[in-house]
C-alpha positions in Angstrom: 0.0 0.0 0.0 1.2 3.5 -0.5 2.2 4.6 3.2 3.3 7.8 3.2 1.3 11.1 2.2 -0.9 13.8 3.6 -3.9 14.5 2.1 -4.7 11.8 -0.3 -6.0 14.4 -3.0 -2.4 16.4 -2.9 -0.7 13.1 -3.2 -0.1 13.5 -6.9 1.0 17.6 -6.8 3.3 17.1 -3.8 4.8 14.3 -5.0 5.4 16.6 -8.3 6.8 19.4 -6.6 9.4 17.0 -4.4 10.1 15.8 -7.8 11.3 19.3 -9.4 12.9 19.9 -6.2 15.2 17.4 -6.1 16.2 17.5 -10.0 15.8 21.3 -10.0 19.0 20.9 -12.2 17.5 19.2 -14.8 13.7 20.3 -14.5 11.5 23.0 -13.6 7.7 23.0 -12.5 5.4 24.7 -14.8 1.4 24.6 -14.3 0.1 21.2 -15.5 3.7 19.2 -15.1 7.3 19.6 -16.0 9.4 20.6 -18.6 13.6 20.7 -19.5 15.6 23.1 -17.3 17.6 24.0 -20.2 16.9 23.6 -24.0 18.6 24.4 -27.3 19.1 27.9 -28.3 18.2 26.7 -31.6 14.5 25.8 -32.9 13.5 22.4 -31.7 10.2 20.1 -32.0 9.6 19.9 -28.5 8.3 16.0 -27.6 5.9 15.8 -24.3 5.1 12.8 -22.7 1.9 12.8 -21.2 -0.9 10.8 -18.8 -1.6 10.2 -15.4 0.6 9.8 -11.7 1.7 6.9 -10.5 3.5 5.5 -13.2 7.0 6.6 -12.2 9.7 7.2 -13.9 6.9 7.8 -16.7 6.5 10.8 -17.0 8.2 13.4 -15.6 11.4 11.0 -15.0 11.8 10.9 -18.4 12.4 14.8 -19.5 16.0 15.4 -20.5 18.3 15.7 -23.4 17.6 12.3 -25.8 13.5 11.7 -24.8 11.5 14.3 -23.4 11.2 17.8 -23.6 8.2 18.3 -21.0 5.8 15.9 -19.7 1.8 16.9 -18.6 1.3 15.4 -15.5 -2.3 14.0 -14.2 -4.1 12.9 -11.1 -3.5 9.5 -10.0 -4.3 7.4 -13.2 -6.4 10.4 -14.5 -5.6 12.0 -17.9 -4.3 15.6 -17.9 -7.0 18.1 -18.6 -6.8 20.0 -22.1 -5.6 23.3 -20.0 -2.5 21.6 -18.6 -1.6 20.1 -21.6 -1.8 23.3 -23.1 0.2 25.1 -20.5 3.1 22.3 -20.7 2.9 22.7 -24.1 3.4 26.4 -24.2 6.4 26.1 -21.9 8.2 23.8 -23.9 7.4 24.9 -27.4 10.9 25.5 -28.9 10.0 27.4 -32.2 9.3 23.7 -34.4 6.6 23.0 -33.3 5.2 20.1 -30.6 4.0 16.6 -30.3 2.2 14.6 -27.9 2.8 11.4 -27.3 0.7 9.2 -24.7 -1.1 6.1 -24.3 -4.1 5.3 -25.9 -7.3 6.6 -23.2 -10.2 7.9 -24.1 -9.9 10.9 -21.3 -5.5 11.5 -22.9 -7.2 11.8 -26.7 -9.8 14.2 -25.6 -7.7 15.9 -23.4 -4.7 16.3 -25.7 -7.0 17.0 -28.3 -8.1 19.8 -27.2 -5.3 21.3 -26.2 -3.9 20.6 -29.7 -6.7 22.6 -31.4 -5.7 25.6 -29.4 -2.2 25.4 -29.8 -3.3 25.1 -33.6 -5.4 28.2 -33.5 -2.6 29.9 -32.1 -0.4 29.3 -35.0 1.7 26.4 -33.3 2.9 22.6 -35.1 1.2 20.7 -32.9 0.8 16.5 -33.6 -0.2 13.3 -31.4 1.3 10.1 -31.7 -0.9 7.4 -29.7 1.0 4.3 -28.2 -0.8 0.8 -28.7 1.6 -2.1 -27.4 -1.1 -3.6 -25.2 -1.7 -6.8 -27.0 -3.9 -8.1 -24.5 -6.3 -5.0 -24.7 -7.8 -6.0 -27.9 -7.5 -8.7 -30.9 -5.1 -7.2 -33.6 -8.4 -6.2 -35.8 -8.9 -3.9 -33.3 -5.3 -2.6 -32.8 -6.4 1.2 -33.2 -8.6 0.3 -29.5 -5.4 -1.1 -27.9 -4.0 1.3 -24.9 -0.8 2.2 -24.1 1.4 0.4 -21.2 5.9 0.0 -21.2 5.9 0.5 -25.4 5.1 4.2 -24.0 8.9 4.2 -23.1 9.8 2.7 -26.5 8.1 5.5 -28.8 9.0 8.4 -26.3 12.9 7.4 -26.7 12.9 7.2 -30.2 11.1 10.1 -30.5 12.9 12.4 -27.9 16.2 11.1 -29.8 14.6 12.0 -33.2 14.0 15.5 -32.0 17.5 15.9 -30.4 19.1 15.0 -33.9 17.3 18.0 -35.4 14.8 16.3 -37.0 11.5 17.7 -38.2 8.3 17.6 -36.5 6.8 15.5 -39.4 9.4 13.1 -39.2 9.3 13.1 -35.0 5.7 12.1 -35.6 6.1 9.3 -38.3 9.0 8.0 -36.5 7.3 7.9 -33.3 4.3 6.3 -35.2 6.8 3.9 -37.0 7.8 2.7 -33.3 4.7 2.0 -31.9 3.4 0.2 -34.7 6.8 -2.2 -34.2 5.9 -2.6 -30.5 4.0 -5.2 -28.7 3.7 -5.7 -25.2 2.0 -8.5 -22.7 2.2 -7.8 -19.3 1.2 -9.9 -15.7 -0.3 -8.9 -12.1 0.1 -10.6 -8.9 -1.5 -8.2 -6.8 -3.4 -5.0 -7.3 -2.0 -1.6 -6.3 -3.7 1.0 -3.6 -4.3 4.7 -3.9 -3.2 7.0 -1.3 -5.4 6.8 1.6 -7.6 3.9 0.6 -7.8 1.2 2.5 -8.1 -1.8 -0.2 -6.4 -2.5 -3.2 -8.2 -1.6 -6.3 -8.2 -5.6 -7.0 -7.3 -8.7 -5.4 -6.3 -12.1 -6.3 -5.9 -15.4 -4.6 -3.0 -16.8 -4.0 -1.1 -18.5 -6.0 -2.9 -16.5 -8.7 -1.9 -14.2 -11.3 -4.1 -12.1 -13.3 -2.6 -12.1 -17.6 -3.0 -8.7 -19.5 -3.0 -6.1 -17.2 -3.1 -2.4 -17.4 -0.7 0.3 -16.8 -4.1 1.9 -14.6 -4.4 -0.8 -12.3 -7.0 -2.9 -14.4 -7.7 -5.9 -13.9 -5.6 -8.8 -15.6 -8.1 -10.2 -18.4 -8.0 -13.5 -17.1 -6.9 -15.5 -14.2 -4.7 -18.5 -14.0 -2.6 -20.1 -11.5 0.8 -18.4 -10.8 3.4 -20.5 -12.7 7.2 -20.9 -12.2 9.2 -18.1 -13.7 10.4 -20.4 -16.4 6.8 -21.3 -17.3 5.8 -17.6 -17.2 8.7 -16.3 -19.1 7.8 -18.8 -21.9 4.0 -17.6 -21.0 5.1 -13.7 -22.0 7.5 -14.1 -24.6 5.2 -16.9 -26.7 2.2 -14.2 -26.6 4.8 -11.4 -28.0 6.1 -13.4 -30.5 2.7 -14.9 -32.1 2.5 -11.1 -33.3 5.4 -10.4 -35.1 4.8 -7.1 -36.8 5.0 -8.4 -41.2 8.4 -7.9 -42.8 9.9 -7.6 -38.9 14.3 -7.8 -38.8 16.1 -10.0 -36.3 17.1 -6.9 -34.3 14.7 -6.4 -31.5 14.7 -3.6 -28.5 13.2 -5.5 -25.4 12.1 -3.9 -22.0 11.2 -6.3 -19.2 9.3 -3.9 -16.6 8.3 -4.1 -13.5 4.8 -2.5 -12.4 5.8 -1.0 -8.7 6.7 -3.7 -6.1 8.3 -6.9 -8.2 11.9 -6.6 -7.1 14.9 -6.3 -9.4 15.8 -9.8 -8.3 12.6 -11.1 -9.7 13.2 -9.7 -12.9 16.6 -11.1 -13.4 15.6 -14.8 -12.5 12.8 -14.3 -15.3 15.2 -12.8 -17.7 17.1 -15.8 -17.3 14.1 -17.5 -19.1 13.1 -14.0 -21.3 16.3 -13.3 -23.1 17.3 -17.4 -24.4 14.2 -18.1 -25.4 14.3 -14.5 -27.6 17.8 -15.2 -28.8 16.4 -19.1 -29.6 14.0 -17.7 -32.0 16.8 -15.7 -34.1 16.9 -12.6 -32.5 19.7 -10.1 -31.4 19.1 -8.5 -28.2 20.0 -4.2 -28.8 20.6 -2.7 -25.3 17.6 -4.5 -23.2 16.4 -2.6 -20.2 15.5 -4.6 -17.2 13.9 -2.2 -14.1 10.9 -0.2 -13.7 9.7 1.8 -16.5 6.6 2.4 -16.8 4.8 1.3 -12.8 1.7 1.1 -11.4 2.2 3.0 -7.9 2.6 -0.7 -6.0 1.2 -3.3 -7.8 2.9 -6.1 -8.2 3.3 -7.0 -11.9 5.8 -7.3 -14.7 5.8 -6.6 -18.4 7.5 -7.6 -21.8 7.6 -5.1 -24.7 9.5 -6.2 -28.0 10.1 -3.5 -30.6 11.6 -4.6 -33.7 14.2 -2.2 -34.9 15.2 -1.2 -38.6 17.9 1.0 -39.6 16.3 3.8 -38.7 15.0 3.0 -35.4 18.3 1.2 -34.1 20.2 4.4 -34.0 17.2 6.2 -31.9 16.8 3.6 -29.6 20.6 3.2 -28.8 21.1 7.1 -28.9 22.5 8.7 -25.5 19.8 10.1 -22.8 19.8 12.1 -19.5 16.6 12.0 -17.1 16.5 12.2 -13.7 15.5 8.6 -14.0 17.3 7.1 -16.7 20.6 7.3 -18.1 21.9 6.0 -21.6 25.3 7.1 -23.0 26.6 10.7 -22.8 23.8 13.0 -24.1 24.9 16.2 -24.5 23.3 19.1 -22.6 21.7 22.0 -24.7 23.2 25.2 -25.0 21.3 27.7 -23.6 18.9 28.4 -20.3 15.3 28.3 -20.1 14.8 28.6 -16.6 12.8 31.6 -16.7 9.3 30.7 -15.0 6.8 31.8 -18.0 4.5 35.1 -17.1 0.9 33.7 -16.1 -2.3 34.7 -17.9 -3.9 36.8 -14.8 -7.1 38.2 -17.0 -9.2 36.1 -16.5 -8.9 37.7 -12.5 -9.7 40.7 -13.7 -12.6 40.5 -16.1 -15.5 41.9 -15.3 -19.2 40.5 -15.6 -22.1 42.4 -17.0 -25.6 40.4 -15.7 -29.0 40.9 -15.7 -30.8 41.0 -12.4 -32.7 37.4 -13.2 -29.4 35.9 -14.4 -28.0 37.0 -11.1 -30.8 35.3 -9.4 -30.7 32.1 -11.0 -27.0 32.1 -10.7 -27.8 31.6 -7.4 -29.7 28.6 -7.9 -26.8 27.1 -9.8 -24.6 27.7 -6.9 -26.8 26.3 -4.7 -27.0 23.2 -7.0 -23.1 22.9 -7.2 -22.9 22.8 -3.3 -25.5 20.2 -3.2 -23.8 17.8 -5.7 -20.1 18.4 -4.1 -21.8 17.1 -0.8 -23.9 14.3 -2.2 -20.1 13.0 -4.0 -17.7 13.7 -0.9 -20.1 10.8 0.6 -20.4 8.9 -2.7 -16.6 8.9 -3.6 -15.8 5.8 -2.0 -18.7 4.0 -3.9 -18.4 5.3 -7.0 -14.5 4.3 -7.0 -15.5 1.0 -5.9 -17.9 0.5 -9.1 -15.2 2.1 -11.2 -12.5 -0.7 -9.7 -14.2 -3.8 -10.9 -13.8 -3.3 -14.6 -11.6 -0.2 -14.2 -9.1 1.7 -12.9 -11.1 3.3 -9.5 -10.7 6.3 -9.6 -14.4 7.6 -11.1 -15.4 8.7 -7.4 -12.0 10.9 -6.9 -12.0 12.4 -10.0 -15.6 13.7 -10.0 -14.9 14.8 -6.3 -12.1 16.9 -7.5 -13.7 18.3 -10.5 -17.2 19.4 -7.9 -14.4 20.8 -6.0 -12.9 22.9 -8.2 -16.3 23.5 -10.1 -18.0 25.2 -7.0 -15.0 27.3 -5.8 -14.5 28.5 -9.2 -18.2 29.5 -9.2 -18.7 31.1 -6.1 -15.4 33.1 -6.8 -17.1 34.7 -9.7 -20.3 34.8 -8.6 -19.1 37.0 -6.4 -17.6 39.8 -9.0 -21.2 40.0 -10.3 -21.3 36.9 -12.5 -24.7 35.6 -14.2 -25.8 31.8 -14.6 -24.4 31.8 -17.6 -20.9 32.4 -16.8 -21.1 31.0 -13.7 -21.8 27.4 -15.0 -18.9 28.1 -18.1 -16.5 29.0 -15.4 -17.2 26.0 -13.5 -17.3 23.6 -16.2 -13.9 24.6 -17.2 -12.4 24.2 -13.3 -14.0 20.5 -13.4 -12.4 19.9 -16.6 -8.7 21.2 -15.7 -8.9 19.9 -12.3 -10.5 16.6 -12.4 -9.0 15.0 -15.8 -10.1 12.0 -17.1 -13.0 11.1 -19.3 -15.9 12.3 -17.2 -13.7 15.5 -16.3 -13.4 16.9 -19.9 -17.0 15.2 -20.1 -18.5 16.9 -17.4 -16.5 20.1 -18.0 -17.8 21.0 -21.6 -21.1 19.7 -20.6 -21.5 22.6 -17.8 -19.8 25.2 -19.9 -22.0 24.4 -23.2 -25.1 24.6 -20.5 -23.9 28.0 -19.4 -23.7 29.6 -23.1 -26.7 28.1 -23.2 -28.8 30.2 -20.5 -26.5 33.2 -21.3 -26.7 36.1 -18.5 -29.1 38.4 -19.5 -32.3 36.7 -17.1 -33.7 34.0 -15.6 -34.3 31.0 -17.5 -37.9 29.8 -18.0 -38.5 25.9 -19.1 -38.1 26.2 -22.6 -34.9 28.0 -21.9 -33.9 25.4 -19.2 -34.6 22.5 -21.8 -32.6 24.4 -24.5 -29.6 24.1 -21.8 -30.1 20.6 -21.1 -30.3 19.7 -24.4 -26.9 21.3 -25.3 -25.4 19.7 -22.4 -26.2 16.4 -23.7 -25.2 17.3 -27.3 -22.0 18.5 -26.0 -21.4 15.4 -24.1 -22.5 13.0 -26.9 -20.2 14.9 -29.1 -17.1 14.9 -27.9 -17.4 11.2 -26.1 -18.9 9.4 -29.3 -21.5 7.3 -27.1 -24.2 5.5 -27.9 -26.9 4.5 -25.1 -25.9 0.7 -25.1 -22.0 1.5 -24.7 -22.6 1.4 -21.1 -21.3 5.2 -20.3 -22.8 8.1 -18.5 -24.8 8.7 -21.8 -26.7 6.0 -20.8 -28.3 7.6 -18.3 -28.2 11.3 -19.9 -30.0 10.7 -23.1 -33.4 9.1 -21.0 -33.1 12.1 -18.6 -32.7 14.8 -21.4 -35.6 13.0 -23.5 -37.7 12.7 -20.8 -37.7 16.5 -19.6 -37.7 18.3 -23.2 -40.6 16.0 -23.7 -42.2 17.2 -21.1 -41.2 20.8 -21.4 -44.1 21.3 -23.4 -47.0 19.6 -21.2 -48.5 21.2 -18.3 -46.5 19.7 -15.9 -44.8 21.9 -13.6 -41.0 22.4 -13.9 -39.9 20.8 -10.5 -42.2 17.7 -11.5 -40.7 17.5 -15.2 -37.2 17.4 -13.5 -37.8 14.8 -11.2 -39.4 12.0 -13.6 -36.9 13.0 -15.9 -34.5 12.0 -12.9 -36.0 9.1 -12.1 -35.8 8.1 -15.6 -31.9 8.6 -15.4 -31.2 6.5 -12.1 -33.8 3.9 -13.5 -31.3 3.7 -16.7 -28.3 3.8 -14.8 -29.2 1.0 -12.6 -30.1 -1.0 -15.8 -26.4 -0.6 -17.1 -25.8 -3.9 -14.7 -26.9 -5.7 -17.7 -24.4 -4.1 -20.3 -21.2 -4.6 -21.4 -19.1 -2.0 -22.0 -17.9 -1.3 -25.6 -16.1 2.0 -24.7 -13.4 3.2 -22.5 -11.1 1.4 -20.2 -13.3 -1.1 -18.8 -14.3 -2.4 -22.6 -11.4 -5.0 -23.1 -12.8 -6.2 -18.9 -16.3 -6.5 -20.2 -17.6 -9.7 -18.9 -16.3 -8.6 -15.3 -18.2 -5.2 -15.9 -21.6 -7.7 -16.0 -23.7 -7.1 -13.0 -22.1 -3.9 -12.1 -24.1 -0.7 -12.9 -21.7 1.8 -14.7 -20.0 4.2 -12.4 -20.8 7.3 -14.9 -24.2 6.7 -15.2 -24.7 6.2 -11.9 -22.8 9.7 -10.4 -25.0 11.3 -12.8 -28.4 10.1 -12.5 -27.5 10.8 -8.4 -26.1 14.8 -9.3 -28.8 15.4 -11.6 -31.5 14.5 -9.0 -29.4 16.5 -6.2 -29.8 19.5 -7.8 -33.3 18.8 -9.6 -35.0 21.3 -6.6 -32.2 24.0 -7.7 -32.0 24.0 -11.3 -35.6 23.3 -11.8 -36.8 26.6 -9.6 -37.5 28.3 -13.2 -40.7 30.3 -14.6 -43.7 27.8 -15.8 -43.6 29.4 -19.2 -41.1 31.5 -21.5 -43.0 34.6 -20.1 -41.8 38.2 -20.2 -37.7 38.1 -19.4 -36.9 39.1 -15.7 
């Protein structure tokens, strides 16, 4: 378990900031993670690693001359949100241009997405390149769903060593691509790993077992089978790897046997024993293997095998020099040059001022009101919502949506307070739950609240039809940008009979508070009946038959915040009326 911390929710920003502090030579803290003390003089594409705490060395570990030039740094398992990847970004960016690089979530894509569209807008290069090594995560049909685990380390050093060579941010990108499409991983778990202050493991198994495909976020293995001897798992690993050999593949091969957080070196090197002949057996050339920790998974206790088969081109990249804080190849050269100074922070935003109409005002009230209601309602639903999140997940649903209420209602009542309306109350909170809680259902949540406040606006009080107008764009926001259908067992599951159900209504004779609360009832109803689904999106898809009988964490939190604040939201005028 992890033992020492204070406040489980500042586990992942202290442990940051003792980070920068201690290589203060080699990196600096900049809002949303880390980037390179120094850098070239010279225009460079600037390669960031990005994703979620508790994966040490990845990410931060790895900035430094020869891989990475900044790394966006998450919550525990949580995706950076689209402003700290923006922010990273804009620290780093070197005059040619950026790329992100990161495993393949659903919360990292929209996240870095984002962030990449306003980096675009503001004239910047800016490209992704999405790892997929995970061979368990999906058949190789699928090998666009796969996610990312230990190949992350494989693409980032090929790609920070591309970018230290001077190459061009087009050919950073298709080498990095090249890499990942050369990489296949398989990867074991023994015993599941504990967040900061929680008293259970997010999984268990029984002894003597092991759990076969895990994931880099705590997941679950995909199946379970009786813990072999390392000879018999070694063969177990490197028989899986092998059966895909990428087409035309060399005899050359990188190969990275990791260890997820609390397998000891020791362990490693009695299964390399088994690893590395059986490899050599099959006609290969080992080129500078790494044996350690990599990529972890705060404690678990696991171990991965990524192969990457090399070329002429990606030989020279991979065996290149590097200096982290965490790993060391060669001599890498520092960069000329010193980029230390801290970049000047964007204060307008605490200085704009509101313009409201008197009913706006009012309702923005309500909307406060409603934000306080749902923070309470999740502070005392956290620890069942990450429960329901662990069985086919990675557990942290009930934290993340507690730090995106958190942030979403300070950031409200701050503005509220320099004469805000509902409108720009509700934008200003959905964009503190987005940037604060990460993940999915934190960019999720966060457009959904700030495409419901340009919705109302902040000229007056909303009446119904105005109030379903809202809804309605919340939804479409949400549906949008997540690309769910009701069936995919997701939050929309629960939305789309809520948002039906009251815009239905909208135009009956119902009054507003009773329209909200059967459309409410309609959501929990649905959300409860996601027991019976399996998921075919997100993390918990390739864990789908374990998912069966669990209602879907998403769905649930918001069928249970939508009928919190149902008395607050719904306090609107009967009919469109005359404007207040």
């Amino acid at each position: 378990m992890t033992r020492i911390f204070n406040d489980p929710s500042d586990f992942a920003e202290e442990a940051l900031a003792g980070f920068c502090d201690l290589h203060s030579d080699l990196v600096r803290q900049v809002p949303g993670g880390a980037v390179r003390r120094r850098r070239s003089v010279n225009p460079k594409v600037a390669v960031l690693a990005g994703g979620g705490s508790g994966h040490y060395p990845a990410f931060a570990g790895l900035i430094g001359a020869g891989l990475a030039d900044g790394a966006v740094v998450g919550n525990i398992f949580t995706s950076p949100s689209a402003q700290q990847a923006y922010s990273v970004a804009k620290a780093a960016e070197n005059g040619a241009g950026v790329v992100f690089a990161y495993g393949n979530y659903a919360g990292d894509v929209m996240n870095f997405g984002m962030a990449s569209e306003r980096l675009a807008a503001e004239g910047i290069a800016v490209e992704n390149v999405l790892v997929t090594d995970d061979i368990a995560s999906a058949p190789p049909s699928e090998s666009g769903k796969r996610r990312g685990i230990a190949g992350d380390f494989t693409v980032f050093k090929v790609m920070g060593a591309a970018a230290e060579a001077g190459a061009s941010l087009a050919d950073v990108v298709r080498l990095g691509r090249k890499a990942n499409e050369r990489t296949r991983s398989i990867g074991s778990a023994f015993h599941g790993c504990t967040f900061p202050g929680a008293e259970a493991p997010l999984f268990t198994l029984e002894d003597r077992k092991m759990g076969l495909g895990l994931g880099i976020h705590g997941e679950p293995g995909l199946f379970d089978t009786e813990l072999p001897p390392a000879r018999e798992l070694g063969q177990e690993l490197v028989s899986r790897v092998l059966a895909e050999t990428p087409h035309g593949a060399g005899a050359r091969i990188a190969v990275i046997l990791n260890g997820l957080g609390s397998t000891k070196h020791e362990e490693l090197f009695v299964l390399w024993l088994t690893v590395a002949p059986l490899l050599r057996a099959a006609g290969y050339t080992l080129v500078m293997p790494e044996v350690g920790e990599l990529v972890t998974s705060l404690d678990m206790a696991g171990v991965s095998l990524t192969v990457t088969w090399l070329d002429e081109e990606l030989e020279p990249l991979w065996t290149a020099p590097a200096e982290t804080p965490a790993y060391r190849r060669g001599t890498a050269a520092l960069p000329a040059g010193d980029a230390s100074a801290e970049q000047a922070s964007d204060d307008a935003a605490g200085t704009e001022a509101f313009e409201a109409g008197a009913g706006s005002r009012a309702y923005a009230d309500n909307c406060l009101a409603a934000l306080g209601a749902a923070r309470d309602a999740l502070h005392e639903a956290e620890q069942r919502l990450g429960d329901l999140d662990a069985v086919a997940g990675d557990g942290d649903h009930g934290r993340g949506m507690v730090r995106g209420i958190d942030a979403a209602a300070a950031e409200a009542a701050e503005i509220f307070a320099r004469g805000a309306g509902a409108g720009a109350v509700l934008v200003a909170a959905g964009d503190a739950w987005a940037d604060k809680a990460g993940g999915t259902s934190g960019v999720l949540w966060g457009a959904g609240l700030r495409a419901f406040g340009e919705s109302l606006g902040n000229e007056h009080a909303p009446g119904v039809d105005e109030l379903a107008a809202a809804v309605q764009s919340f939804a479409s926001r949400i549906v949008e940008l997540g690309h769910a259908e009701v069936g995919d067992k997701t939050m929309v599951d629960a939305l789309i009979p809520f948002t039906e159900t009251f815009c239905r209504l909208a135009g009956g004779g119902s009054t507003p508070e009773a329209m909200w609360v059967q459309a409410a009832g309609a959501a929990t109803a649905a959300a409860e009946r996601t027991a019976a689904l399996r998921p075919r999106k997100g993390r918990a898809r390739p864990l789908a038959e374990k998912s069966l009988g669990t209602p879907d964490p998403g769905a649930t939190s918001l069928a249970m915040i939508f009928s919190i604040v149902g008395p607050h939201l719904s306090a609107v005028r009967h009919t469109a009326g005359a404007h207040s």
